[in-house]
mmCIF file as Biopython writes it, N, C-alpha, C and O atoms, coordinates in Angstrom:
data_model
#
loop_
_atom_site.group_PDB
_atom_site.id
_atom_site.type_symbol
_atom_site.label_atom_id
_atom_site.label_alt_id
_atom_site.label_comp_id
_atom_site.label_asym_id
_atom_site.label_entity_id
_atom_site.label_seq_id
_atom_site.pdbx_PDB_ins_code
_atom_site.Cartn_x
_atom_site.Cartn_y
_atom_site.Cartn_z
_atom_site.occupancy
_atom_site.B_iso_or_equiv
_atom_site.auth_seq_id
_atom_site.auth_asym_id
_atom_site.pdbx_PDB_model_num
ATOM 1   N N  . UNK A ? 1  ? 0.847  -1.182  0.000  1.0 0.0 1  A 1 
ATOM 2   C CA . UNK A ? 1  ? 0.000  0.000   0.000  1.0 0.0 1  A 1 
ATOM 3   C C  . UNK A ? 1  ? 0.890  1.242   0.000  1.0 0.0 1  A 1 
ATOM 4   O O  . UNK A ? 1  ? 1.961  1.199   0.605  1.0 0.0 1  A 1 
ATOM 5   N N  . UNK A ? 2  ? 0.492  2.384   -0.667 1.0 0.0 2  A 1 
ATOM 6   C CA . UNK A ? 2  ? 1.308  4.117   -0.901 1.0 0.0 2  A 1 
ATOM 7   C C  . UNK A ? 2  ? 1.192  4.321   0.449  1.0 0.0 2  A 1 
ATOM 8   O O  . UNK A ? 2  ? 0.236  4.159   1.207  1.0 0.0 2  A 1 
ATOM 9   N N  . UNK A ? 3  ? 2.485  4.760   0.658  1.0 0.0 3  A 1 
ATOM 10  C CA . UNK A ? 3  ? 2.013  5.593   1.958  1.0 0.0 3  A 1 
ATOM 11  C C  . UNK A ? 3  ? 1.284  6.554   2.186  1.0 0.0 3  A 1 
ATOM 12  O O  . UNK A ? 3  ? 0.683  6.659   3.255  1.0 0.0 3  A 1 
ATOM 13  N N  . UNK A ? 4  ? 1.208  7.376   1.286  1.0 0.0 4  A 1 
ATOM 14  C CA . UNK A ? 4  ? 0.269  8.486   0.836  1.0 0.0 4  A 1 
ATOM 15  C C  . UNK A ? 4  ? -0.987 8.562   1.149  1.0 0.0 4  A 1 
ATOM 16  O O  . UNK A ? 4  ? -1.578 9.575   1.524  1.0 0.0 4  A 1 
ATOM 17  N N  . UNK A ? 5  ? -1.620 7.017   0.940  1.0 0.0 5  A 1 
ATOM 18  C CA . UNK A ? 5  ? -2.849 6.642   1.464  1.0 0.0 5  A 1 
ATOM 19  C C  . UNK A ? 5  ? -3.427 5.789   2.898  1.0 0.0 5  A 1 
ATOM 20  O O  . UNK A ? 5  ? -4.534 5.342   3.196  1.0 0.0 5  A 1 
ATOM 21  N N  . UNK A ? 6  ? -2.045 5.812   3.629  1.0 0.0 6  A 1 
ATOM 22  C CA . UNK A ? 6  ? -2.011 4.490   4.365  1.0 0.0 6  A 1 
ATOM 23  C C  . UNK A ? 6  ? -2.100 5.825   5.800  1.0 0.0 6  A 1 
ATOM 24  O O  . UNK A ? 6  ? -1.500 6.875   6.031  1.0 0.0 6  A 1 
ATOM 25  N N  . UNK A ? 7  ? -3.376 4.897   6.596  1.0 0.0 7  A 1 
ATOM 26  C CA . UNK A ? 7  ? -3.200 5.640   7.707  1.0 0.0 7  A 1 
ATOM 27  C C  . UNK A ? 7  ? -2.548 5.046   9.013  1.0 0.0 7  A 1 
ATOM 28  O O  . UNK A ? 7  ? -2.120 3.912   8.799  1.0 0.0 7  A 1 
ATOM 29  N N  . UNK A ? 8  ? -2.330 5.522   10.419 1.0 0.0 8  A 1 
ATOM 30  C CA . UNK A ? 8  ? -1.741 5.011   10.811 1.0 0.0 8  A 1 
ATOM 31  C C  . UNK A ? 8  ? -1.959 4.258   11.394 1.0 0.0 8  A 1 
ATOM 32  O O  . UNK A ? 8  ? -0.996 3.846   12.041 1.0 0.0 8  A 1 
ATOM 33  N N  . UNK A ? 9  ? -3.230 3.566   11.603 1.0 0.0 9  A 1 
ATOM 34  C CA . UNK A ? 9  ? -4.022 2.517   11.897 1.0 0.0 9  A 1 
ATOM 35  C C  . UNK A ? 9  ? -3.144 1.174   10.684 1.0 0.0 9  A 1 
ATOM 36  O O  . UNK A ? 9  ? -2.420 0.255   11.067 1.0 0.0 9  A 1 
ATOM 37  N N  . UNK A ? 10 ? -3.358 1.351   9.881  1.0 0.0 10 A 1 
ATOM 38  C CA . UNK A ? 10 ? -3.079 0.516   8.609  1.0 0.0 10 A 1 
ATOM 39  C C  . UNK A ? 10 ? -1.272 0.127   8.686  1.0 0.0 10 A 1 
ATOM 40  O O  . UNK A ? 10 ? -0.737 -0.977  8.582  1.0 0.0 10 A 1 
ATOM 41  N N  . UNK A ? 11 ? -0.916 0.887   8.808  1.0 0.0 11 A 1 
ATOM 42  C CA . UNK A ? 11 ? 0.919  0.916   8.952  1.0 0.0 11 A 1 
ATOM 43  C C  . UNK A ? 11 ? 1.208  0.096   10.406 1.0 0.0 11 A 1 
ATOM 44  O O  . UNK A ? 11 ? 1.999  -0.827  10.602 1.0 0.0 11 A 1 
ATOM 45  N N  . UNK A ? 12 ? 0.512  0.597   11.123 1.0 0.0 12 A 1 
ATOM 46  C CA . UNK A ? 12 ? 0.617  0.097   12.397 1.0 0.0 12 A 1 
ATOM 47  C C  . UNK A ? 12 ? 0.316  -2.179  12.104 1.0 0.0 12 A 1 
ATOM 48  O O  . UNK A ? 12 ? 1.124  -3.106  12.149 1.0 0.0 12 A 1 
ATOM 49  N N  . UNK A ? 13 ? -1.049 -2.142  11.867 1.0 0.0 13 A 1 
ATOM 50  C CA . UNK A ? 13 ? -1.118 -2.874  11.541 1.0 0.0 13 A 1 
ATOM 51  C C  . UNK A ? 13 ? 0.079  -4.216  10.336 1.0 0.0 13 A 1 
ATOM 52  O O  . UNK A ? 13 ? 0.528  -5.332  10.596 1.0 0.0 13 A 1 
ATOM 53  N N  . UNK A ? 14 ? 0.151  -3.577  9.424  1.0 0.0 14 A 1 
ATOM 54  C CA . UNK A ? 14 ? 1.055  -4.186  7.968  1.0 0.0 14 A 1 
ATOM 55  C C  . UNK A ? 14 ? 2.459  -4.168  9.015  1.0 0.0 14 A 1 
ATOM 56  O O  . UNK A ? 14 ? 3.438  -4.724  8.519  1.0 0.0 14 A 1 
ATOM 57  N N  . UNK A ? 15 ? 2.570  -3.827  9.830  1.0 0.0 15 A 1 
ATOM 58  C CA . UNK A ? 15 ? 4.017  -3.495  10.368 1.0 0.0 15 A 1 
ATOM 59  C C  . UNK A ? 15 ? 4.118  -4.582  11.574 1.0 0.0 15 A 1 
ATOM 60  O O  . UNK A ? 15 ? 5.082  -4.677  12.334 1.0 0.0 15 A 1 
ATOM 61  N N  . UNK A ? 16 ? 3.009  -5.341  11.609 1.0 0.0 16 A 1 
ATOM 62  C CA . UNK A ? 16 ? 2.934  -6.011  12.922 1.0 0.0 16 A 1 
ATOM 63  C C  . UNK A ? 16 ? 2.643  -7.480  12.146 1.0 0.0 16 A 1 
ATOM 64  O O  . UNK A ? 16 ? 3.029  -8.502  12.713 1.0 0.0 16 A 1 
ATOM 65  N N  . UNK A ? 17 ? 2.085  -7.560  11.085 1.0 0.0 17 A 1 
ATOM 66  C CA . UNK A ? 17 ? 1.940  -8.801  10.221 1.0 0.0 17 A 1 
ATOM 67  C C  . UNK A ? 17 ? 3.345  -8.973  9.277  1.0 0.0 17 A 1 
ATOM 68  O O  . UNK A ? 17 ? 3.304  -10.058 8.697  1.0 0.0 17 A 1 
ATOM 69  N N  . UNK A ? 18 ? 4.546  -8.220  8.971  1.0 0.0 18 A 1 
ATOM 70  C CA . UNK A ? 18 ? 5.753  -8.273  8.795  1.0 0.0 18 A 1 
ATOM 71  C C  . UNK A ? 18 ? 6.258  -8.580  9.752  1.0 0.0 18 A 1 
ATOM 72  O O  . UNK A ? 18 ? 6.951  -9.538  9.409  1.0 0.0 18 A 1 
ATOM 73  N N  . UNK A ? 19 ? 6.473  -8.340  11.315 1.0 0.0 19 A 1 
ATOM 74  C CA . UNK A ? 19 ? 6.974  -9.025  12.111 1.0 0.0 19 A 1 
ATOM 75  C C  . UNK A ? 19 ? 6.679  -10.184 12.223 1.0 0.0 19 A 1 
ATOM 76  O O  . UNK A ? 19 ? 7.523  -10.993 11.837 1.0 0.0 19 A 1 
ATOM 77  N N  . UNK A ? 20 ? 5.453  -10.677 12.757 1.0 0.0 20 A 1 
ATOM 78  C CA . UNK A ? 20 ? 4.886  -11.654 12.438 1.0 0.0 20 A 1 
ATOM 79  C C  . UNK A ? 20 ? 5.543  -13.028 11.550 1.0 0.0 20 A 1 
ATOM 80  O O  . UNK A ? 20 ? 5.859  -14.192 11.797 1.0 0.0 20 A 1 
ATOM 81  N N  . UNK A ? 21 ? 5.529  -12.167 10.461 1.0 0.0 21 A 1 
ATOM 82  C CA . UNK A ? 21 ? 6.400  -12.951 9.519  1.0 0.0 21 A 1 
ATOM 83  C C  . UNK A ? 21 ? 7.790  -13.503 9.271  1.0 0.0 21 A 1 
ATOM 84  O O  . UNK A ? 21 ? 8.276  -14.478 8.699  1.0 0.0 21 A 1 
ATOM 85  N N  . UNK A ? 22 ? 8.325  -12.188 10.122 1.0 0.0 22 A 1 
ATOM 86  C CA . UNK A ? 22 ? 9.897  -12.397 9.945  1.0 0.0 22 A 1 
ATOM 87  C C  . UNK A ? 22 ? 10.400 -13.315 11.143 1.0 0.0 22 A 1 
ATOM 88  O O  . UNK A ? 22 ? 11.456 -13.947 11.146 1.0 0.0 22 A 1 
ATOM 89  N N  . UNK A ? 23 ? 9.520  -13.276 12.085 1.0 0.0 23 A 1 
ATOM 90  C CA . UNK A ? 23 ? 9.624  -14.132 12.858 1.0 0.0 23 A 1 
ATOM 91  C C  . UNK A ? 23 ? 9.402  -15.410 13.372 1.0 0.0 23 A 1 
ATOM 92  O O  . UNK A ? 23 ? 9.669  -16.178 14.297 1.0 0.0 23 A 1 
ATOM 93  N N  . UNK A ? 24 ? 8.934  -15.304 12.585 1.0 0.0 24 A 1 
ATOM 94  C CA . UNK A ? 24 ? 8.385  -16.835 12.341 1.0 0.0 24 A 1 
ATOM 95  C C  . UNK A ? 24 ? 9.463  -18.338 11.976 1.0 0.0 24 A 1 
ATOM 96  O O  . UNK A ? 24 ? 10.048 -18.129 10.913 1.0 0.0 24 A 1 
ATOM 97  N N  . UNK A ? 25 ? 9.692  -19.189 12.346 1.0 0.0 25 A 1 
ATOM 98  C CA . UNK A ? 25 ? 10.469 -20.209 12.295 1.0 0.0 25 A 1 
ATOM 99  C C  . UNK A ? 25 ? 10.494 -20.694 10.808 1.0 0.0 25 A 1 
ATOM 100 O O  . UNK A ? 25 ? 11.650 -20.938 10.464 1.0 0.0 25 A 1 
ATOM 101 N N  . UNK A ? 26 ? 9.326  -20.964 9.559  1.0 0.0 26 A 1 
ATOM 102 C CA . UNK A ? 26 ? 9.219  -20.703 8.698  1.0 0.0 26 A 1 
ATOM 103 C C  . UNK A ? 26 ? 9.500  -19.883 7.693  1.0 0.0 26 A 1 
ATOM 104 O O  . UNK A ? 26 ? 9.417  -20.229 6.514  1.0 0.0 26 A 1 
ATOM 105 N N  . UNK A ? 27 ? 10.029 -18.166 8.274  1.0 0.0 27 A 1 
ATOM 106 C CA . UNK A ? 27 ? 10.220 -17.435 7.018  1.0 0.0 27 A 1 
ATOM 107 C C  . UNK A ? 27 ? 10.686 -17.797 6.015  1.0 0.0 27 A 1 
ATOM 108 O O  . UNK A ? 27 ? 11.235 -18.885 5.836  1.0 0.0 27 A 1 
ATOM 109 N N  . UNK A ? 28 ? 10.554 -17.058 5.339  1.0 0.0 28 A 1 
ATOM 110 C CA . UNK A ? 28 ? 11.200 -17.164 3.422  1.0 0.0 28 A 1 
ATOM 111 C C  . UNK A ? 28 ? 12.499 -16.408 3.486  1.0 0.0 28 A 1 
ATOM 112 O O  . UNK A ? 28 ? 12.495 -15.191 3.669  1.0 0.0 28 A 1 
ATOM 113 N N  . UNK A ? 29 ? 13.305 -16.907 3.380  1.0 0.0 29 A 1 
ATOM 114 C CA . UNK A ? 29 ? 14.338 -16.004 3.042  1.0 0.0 29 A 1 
ATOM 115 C C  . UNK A ? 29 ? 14.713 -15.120 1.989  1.0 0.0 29 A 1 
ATOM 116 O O  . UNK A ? 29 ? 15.177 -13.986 1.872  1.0 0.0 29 A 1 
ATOM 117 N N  . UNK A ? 30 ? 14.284 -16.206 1.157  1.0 0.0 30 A 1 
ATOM 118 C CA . UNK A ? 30 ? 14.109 -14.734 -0.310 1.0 0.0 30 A 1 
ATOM 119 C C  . UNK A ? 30 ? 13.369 -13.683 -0.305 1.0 0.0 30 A 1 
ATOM 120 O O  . UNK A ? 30 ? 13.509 -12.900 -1.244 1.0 0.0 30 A 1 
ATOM 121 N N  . UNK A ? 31 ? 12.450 -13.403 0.680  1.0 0.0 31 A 1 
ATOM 122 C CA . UNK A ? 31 ? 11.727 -12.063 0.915  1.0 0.0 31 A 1 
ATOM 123 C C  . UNK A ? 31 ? 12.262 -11.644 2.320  1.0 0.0 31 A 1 
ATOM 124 O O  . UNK A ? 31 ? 11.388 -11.077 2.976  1.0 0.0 31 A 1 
ATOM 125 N N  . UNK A ? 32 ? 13.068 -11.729 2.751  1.0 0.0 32 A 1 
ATOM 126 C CA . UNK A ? 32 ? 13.202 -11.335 3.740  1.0 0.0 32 A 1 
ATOM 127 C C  . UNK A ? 32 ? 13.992 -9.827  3.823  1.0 0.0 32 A 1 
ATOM 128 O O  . UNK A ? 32 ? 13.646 -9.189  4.818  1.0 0.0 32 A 1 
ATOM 129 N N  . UNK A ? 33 ? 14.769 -9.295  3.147  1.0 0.0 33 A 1 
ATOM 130 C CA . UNK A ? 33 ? 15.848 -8.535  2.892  1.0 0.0 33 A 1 
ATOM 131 C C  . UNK A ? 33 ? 14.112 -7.205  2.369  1.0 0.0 33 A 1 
ATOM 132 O O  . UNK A ? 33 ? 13.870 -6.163  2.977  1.0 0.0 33 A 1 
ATOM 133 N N  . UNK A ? 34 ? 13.504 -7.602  1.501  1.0 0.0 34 A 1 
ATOM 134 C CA . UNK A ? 34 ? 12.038 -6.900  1.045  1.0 0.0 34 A 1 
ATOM 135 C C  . UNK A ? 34 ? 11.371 -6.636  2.666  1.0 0.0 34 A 1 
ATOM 136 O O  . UNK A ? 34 ? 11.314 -5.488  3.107  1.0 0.0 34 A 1 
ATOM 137 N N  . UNK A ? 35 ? 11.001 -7.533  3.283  1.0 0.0 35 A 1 
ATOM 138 C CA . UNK A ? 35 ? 10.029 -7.593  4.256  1.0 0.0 35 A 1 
ATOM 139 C C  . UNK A ? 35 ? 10.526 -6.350  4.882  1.0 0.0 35 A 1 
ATOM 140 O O  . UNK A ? 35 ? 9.851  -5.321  4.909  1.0 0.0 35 A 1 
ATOM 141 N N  . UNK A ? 36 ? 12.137 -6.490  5.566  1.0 0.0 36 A 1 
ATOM 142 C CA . UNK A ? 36 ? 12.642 -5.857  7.014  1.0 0.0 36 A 1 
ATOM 143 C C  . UNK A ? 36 ? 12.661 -3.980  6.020  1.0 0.0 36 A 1 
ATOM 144 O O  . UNK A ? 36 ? 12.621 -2.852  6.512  1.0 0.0 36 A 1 
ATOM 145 N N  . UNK A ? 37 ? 12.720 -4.319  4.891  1.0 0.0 37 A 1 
ATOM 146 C CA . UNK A ? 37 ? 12.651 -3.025  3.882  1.0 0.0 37 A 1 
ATOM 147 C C  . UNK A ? 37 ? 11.714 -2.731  4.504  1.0 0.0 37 A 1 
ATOM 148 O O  . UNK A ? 37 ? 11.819 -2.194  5.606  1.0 0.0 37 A 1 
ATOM 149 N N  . UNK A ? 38 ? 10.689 -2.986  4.003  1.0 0.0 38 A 1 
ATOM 150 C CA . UNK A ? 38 ? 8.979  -2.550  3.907  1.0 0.0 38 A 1 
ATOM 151 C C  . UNK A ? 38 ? 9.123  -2.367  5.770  1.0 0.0 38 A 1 
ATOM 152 O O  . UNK A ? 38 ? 9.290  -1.198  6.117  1.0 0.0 38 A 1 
ATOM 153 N N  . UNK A ? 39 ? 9.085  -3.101  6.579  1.0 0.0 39 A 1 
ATOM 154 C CA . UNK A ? 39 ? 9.098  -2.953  7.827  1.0 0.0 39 A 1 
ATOM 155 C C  . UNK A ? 39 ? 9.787  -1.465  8.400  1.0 0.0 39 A 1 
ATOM 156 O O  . UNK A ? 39 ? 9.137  -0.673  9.081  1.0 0.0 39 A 1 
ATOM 157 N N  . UNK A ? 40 ? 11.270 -1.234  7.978  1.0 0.0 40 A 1 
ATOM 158 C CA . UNK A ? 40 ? 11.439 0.392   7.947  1.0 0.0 40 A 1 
ATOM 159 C C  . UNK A ? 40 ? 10.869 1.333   7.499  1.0 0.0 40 A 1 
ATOM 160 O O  . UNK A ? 40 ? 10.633 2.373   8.114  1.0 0.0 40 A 1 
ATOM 161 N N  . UNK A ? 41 ? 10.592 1.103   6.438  1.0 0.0 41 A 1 
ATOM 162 C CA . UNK A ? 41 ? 9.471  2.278   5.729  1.0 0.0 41 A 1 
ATOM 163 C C  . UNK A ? 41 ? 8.493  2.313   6.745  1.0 0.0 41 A 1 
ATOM 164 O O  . UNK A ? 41 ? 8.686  3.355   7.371  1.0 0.0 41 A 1 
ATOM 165 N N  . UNK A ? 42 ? 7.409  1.608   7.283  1.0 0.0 42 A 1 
ATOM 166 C CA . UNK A ? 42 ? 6.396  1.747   8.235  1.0 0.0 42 A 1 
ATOM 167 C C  . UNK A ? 42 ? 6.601  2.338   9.468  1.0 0.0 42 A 1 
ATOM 168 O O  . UNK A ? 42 ? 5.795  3.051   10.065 1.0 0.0 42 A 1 
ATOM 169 N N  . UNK A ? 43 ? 7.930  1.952   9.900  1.0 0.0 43 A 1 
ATOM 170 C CA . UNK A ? 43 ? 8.710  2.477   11.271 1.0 0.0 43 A 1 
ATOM 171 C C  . UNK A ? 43 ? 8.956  4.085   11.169 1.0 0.0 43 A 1 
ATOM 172 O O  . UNK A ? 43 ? 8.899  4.884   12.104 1.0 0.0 43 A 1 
ATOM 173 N N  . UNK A ? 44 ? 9.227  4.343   9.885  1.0 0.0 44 A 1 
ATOM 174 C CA . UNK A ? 44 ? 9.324  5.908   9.712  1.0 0.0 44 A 1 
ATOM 175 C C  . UNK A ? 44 ? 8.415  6.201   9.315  1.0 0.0 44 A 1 
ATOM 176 O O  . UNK A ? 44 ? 8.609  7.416   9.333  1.0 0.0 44 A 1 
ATOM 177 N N  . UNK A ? 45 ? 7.012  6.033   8.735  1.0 0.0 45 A 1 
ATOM 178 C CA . UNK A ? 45 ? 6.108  6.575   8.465  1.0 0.0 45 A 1 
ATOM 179 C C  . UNK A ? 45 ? 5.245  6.584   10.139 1.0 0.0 45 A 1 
ATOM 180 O O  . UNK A ? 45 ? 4.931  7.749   10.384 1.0 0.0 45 A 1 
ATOM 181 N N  . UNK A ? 46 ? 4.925  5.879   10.981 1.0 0.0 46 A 1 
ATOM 182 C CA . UNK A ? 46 ? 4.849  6.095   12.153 1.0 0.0 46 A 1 
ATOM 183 C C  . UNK A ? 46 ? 5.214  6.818   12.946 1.0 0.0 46 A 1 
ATOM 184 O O  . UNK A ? 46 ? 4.615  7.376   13.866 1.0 0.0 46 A 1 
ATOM 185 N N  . UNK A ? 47 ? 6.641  6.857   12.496 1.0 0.0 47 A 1 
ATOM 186 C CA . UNK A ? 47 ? 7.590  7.830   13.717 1.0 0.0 47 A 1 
ATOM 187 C C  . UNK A ? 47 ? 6.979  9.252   13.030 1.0 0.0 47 A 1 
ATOM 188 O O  . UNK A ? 47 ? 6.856  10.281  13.694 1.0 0.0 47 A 1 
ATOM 189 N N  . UNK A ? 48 ? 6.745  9.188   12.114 1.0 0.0 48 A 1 
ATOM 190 C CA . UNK A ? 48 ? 6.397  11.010  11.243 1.0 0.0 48 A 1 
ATOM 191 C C  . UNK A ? 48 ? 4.942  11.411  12.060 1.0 0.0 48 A 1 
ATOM 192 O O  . UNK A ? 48 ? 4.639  12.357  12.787 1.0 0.0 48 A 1 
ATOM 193 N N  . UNK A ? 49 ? 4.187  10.186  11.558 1.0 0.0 49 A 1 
ATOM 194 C CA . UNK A ? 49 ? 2.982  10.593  11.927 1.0 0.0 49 A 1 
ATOM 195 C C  . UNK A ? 49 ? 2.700  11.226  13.559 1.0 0.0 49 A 1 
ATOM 196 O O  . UNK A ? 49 ? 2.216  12.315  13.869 1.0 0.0 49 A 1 
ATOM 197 N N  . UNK A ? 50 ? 3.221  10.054  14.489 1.0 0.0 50 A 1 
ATOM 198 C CA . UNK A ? 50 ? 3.322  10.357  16.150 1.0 0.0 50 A 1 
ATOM 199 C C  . UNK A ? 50 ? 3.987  11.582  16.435 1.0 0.0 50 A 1 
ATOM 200 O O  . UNK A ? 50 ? 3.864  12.060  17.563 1.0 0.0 50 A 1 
ATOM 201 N N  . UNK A ? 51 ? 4.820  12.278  15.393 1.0 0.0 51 A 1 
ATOM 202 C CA . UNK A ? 51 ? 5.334  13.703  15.630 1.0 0.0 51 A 1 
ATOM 203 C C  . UNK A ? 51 ? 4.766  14.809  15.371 1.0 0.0 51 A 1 
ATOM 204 O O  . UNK A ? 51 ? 4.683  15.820  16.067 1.0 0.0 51 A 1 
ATOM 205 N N  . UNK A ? 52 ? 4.167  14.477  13.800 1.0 0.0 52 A 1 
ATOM 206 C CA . UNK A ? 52 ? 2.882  15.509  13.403 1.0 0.0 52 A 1 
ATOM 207 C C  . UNK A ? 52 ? 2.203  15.313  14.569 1.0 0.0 52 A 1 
ATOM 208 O O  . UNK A ? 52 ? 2.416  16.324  15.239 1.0 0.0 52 A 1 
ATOM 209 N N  . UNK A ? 53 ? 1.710  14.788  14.998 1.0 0.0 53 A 1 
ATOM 210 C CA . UNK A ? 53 ? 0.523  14.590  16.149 1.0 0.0 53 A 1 
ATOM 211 C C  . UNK A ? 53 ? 0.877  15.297  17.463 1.0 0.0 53 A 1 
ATOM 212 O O  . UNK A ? 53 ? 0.204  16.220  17.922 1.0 0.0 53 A 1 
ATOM 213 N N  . UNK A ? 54 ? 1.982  14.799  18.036 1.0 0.0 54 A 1 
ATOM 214 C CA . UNK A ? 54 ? 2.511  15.312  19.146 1.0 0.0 54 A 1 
ATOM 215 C C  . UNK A ? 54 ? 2.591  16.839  18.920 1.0 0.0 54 A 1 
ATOM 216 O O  . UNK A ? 54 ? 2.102  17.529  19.814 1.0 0.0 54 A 1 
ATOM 217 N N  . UNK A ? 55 ? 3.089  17.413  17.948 1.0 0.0 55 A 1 
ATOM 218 C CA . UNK A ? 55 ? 3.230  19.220  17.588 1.0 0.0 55 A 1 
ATOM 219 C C  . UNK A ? 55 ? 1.862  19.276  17.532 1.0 0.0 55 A 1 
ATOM 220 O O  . UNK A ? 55 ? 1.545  19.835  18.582 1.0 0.0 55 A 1 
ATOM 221 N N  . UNK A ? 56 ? 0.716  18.980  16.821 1.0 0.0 56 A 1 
ATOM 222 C CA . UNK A ? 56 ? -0.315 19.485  16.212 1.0 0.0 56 A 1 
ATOM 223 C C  . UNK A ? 56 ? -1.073 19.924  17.894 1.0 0.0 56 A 1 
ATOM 224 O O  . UNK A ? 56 ? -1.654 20.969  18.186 1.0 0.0 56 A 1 
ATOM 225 N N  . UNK A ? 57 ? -0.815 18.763  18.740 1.0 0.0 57 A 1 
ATOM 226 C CA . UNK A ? 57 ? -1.238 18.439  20.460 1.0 0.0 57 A 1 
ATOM 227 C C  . UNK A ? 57 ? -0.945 19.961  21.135 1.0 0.0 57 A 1 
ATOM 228 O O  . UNK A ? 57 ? -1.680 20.920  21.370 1.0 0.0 57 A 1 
ATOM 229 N N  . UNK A ? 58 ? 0.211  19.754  21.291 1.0 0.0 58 A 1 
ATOM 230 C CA . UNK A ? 58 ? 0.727  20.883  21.670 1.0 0.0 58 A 1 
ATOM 231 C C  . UNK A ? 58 ? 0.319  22.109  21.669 1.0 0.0 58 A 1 
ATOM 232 O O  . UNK A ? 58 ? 0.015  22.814  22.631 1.0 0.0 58 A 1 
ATOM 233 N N  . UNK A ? 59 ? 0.321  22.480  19.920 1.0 0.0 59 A 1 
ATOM 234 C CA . UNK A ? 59 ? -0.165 23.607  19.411 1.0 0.0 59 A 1 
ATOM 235 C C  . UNK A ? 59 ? -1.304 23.792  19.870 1.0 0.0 59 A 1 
ATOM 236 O O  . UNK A ? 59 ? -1.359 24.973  20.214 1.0 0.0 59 A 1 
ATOM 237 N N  . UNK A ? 60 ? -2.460 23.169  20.114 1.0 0.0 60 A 1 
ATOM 238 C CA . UNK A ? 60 ? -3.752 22.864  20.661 1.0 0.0 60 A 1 
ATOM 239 C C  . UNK A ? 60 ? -3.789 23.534  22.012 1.0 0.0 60 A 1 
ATOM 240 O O  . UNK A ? 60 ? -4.385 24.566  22.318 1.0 0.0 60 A 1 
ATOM 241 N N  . UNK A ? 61 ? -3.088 22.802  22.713 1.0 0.0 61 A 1 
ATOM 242 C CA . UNK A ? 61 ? -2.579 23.168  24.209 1.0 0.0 61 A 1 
ATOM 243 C C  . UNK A ? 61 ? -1.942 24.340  24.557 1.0 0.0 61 A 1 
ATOM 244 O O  . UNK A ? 61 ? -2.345 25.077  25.457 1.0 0.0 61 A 1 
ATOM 245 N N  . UNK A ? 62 ? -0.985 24.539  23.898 1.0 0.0 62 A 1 
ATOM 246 C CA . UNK A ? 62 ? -0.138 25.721  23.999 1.0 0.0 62 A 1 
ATOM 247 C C  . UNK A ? 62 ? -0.842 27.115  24.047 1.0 0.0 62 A 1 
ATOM 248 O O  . UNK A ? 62 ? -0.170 28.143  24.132 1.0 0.0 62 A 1 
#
């Protein structure tokens, strides 16, 4: 999914079914090097979002 469209409900989620995966005794190794990819991308699209949020809070408060 774009990140563009992905909220953080959704990232949160896809980011927890990649662990899931990578952890698993089964993984694939040929996707794995992809997975822990895709897994950073979500980690920073999270970390963005929880910051927009935290300022936007603030600003609110402030």
């Amino acid at each position: 999914m774009d990140n563009n469209t992905l909220s953080y409900n959704e990232a949160l989620r896809e980011l927890e079914e990649l662990l899931r995966s990578i952890e698993s005794p089964g993984a694939d190794i040929d996707t794995l090097a992809a997975k822990v990819s895709r897994a950073t991308e979500l980690i920073k699209f999270c970390r963005s979002r929880l910051l927009k949020v935290e300022g936007e809070v603030k600003e609110i408060l402030g």
